[in-house]
C-alpha positions as CSV (number, residue, x, y, z in Angstrom):
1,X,-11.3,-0.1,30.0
2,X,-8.6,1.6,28.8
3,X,-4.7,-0.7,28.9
4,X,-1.6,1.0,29.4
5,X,1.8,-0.7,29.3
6,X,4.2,2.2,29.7
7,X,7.7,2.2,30.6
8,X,8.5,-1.2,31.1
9,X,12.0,-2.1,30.7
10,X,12.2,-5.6,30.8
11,X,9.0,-6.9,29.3
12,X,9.2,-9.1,26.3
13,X,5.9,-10.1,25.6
14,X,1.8,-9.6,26.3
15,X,1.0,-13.2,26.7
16,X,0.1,-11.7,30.6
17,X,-3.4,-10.0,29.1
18,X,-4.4,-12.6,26.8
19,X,-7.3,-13.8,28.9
20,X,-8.6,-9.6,28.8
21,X,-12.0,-9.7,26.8
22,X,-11.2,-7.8,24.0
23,X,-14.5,-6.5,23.6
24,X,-14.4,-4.4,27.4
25,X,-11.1,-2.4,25.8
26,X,-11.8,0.7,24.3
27,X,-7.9,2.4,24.5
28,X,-5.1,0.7,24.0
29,X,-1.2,2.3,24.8
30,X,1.6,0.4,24.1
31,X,4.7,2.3,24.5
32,X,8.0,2.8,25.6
33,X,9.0,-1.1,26.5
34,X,12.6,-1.4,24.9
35,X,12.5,-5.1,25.3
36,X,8.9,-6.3,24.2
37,X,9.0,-8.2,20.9
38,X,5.8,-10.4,21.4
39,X,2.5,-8.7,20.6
40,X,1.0,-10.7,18.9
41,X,-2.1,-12.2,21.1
42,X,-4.9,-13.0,20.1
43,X,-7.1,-10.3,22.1
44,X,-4.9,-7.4,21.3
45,X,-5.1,-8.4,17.8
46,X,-8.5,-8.0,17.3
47,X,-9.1,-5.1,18.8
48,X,-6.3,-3.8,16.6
49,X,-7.9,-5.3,13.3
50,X,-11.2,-4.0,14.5
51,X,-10.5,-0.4,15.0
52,X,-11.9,-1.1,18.3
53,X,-11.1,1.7,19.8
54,X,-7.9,4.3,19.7
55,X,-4.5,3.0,19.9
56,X,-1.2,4.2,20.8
57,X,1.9,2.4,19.8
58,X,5.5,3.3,19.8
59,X,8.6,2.9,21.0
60,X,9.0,-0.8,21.8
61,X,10.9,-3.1,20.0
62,X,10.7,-4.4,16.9
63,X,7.3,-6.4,15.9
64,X,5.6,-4.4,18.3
65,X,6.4,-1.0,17.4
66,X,3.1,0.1,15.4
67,X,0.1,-1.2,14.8
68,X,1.1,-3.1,11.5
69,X,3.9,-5.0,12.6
70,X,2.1,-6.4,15.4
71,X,-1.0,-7.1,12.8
72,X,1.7,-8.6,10.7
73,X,3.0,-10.9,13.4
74,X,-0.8,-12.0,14.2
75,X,-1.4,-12.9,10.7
76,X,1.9,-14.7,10.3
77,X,1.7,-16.6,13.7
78,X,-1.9,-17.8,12.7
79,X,-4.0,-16.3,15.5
80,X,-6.1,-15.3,12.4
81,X,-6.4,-14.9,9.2
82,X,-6.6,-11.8,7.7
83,X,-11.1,-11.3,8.6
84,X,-12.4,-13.0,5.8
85,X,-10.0,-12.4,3.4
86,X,-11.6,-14.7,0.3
87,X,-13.8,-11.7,0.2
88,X,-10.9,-10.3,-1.9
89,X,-8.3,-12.3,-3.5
90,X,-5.1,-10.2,-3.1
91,X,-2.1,-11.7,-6.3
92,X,0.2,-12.9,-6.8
93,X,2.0,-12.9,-3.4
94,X,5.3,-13.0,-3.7
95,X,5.0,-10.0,-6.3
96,X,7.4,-8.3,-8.2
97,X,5.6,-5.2,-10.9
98,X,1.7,-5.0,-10.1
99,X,0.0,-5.9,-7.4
100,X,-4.1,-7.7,-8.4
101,X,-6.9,-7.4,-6.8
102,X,-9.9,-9.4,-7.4
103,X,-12.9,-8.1,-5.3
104,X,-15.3,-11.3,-4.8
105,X,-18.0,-9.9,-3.8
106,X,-18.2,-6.6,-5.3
107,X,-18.2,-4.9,-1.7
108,X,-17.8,-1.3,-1.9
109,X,-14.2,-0.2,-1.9
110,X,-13.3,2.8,-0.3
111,X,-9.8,3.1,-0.3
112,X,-6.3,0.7,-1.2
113,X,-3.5,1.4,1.5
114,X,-0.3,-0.2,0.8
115,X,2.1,0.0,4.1
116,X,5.4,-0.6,5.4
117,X,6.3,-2.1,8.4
118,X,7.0,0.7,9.6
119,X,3.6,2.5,9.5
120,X,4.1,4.6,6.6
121,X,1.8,4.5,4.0
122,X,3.9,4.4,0.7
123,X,0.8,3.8,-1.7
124,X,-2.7,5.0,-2.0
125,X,-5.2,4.6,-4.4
126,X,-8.8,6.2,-3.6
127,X,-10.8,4.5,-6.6
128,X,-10.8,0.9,-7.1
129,X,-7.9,-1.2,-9.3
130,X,-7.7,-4.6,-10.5
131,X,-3.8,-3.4,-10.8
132,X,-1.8,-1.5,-8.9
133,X,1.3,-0.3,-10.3
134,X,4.7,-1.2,-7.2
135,X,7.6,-1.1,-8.9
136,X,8.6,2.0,-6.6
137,X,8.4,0.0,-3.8
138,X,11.3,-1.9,-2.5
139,X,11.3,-5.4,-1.8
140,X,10.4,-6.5,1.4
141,X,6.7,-7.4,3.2
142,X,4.7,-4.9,3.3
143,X,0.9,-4.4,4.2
144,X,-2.1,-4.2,1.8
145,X,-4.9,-2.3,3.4
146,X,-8.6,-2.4,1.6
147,X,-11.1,-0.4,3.4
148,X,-14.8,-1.2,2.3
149,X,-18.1,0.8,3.6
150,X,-18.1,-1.7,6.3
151,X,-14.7,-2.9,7.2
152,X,-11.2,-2.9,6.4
153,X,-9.2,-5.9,5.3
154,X,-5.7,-6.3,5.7
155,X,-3.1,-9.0,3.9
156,X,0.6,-8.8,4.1
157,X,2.6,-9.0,1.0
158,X,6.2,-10.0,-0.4
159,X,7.8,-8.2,-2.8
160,X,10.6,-9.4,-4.7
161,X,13.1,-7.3,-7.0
């Protein structure tokens, strides 16, 4: 089932599809609602931190504008913690220079995304690190990205300057 919220003007939040089983959505559009803040519920956030399916995200207020602030509000509001995240162990957080990774289980790395709230991915490092040098990046909270062979992890991050 495909889920388009389009054009709404005075929406705030999504609590209204929380009971929607997550695993019958295979599209997700999100778009044009001025006034919608709250995302963050739980079905909508793992489909997005499940690549479920496709989703399109814009053009809404802030927290629900792309994909990673609405992950980021999930994470921060508890409705889960980041899929199984001791798999990695992602330090220290707040982080100022270089940014550790500590891979627990020697999964298979992929890729390292580093993204700002915005979307835009600002770092990327295609081979694995234990470091990885941010003093280019500003401070604020951004999103660490780890995609293995079979899943991709996501933490968010502080940094301080």
């Amino acid at each position: 089932m495909d889920i388009y919220i389009y054009h709404n003007s005075s929406l705030t939040s999504l609590v209204g599809i929380q009971n929607i089983d997550v695993g019958t959505i295979t599209n997700l559009f999100i778009e044009h609602n001025p006034s919608l803040s709250i995302c963050e519920v739980e079905n909508v956030c793992n489909f997005l931190d499940h690549s479920m399916g496709s989703e399109f995200i814009s053009h809404n207020s802030v927290g629900c504008n792309n994909s990673n602030q609405i992950l980021l509000a999930c994470e921060s509001s508890g409705i889960y913690n980041d899929v199984e995240i001791t798999d990695f162990s992602i330090y220290p957080n707040p982080l100022q220079n270089d940014l550790s990774i500590k891979n627990n289980y020697n999964l298979q790395i992929e890729g390292i995304r580093i993204i700002n709230l915005q979307g835009h991915v600002l770092l990327r490092a295609s081979n694995y690190y234990e470091k990885i040098d941010i003093t280019n990046l500003k401070a604020g909270y951004y999103i660490v990205e780890i995609n293995t062979t079979e899943k991709t992890f996501r933490q968010s991050i502080l940094v301080n300057k």
